[in-house]
C-alpha positions as CSV (number, residue, x, y, z in Angstrom):
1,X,26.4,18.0,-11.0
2,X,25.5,14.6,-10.0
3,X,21.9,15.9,-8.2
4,X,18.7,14.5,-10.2
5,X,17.3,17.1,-11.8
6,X,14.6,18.7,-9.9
7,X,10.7,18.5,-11.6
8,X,7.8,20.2,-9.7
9,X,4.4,18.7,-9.3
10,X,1.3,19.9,-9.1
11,X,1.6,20.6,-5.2
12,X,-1.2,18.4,-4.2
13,X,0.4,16.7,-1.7
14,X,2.9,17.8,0.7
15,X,5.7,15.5,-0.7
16,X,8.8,14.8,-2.8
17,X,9.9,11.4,-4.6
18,X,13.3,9.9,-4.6
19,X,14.1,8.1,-7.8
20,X,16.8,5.3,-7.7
21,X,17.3,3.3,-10.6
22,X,19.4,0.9,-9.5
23,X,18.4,0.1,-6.0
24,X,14.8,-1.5,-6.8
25,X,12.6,-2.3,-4.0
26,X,10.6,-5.6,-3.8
27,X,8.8,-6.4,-0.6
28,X,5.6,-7.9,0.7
29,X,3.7,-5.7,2.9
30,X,1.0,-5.9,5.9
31,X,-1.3,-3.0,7.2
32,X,-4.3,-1.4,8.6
33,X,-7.4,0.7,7.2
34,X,-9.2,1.3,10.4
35,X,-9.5,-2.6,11.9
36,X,-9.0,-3.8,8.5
37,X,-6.2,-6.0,7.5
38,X,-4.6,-5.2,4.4
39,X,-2.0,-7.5,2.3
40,X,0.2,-6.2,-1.2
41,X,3.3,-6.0,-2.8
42,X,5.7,-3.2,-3.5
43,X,8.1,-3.0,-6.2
44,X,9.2,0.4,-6.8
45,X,12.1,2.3,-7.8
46,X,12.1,5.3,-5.3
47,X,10.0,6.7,-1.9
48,X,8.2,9.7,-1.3
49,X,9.1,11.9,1.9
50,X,7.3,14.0,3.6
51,X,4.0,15.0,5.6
52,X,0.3,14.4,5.4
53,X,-2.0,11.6,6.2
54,X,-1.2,7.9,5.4
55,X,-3.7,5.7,3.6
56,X,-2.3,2.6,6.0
57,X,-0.6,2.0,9.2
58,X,2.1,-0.1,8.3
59,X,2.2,-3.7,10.1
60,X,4.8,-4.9,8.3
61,X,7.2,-4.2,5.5
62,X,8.0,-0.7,4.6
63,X,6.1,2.9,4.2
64,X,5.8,5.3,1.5
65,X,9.4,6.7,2.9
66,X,10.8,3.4,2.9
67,X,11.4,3.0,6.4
68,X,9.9,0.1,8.3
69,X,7.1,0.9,9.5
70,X,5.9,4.2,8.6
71,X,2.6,5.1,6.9
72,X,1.8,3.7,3.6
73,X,0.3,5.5,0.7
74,X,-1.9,9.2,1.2
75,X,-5.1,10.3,2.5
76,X,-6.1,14.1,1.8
77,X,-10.5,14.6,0.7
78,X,-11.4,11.8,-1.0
79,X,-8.1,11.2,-2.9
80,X,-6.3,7.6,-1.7
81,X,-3.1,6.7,-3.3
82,X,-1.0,3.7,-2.5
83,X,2.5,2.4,-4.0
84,X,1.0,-1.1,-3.6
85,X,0.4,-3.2,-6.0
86,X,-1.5,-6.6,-6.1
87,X,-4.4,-5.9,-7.8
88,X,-4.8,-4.5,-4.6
89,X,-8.9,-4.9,-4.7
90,X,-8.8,-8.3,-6.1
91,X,-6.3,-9.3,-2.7
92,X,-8.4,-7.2,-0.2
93,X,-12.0,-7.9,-0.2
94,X,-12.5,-6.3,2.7
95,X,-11.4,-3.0,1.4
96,X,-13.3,-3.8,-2.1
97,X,-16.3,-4.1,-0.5
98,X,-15.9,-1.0,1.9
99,X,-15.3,1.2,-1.0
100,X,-18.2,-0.7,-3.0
101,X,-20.3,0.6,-0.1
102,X,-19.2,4.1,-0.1
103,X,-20.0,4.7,-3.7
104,X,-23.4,3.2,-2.8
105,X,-22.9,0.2,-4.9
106,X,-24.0,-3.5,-4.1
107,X,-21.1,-4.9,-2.1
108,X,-21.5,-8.5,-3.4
109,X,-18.0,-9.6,-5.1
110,X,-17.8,-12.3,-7.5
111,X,-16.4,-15.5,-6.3
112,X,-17.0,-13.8,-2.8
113,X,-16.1,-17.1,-0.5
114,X,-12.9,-18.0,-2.0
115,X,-11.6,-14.2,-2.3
116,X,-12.1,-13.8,1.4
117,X,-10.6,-17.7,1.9
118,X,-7.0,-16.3,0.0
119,X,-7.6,-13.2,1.7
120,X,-7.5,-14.7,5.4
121,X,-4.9,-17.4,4.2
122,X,-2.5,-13.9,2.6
123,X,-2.7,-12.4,6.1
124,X,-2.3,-15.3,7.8
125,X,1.2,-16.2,6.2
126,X,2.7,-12.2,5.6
127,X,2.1,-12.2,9.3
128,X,3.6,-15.5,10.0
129,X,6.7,-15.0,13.0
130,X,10.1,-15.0,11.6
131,X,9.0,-14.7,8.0
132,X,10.4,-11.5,6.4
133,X,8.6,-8.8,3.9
134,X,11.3,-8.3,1.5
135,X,12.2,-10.4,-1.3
136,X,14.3,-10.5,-4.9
């Protein structure tokens, strides 16, 4: 048979993953954590399908399925998990400091005015009119 070969997970999420070698995936991507802006990359090999919260509403690029559009990454407790890739902390200051906050740590970054300076200056050009999300 030509089928992958099936391998069961632990059955913490509600989801499967597609694996395909040869059609990688490279693509800038845009989204929302509440009100906050979020900027990565994505460079993967496969998408999950199926159900359960997403960690993002996508903006612009593709979701954890692939599709334009749909919800990135999952939410379930206090697990987050994202297919983004970046350092996605170091790109999204905002979201550092949120989580900084919600461990009840000091929320002061490092370098703090020129994080947020790239940060705004990222959005600003992913979201740019006419420019596209994915590239080679």
């Amino acid at each position: 048979s030509d089928a992958a070969p099936r391998i069961e997970g632990l059955g913490l999420l509600p989801t499967r993953a597609e694996y395909h070698m040869m059609q990688r995936h490279n693509s800038y991507y845009v989204g929302k954590f509440g009100e906050m802006d979020i900027v990565g990359f994505k460079s993967l090999f496969g998408h999950s399908h199926g159900v359960g919260e997403a960690l993002f509403d996508t903006v612009k690029g593709v979701g954890r399925d692939g599709q334009e559009n749909s919800g990135e990454g999952f939410r379930r407790g206090g697990l987050m998990a994202t297919y983004l890739i970046g350092p996605l902390l170091i790109l999204n200051p905002p979201l550092c400091k949120w989580l900084l906050r919600q461990m009840g740590a000091e929320d002061t970054l490092a370098f703090e005015d020129a994080a947020f300076a790239s940060f705004n200056k990222r959005v600003a050009e992913f979201k740019e009119p006419g420019r596209g999300f994915q590239y080679s």
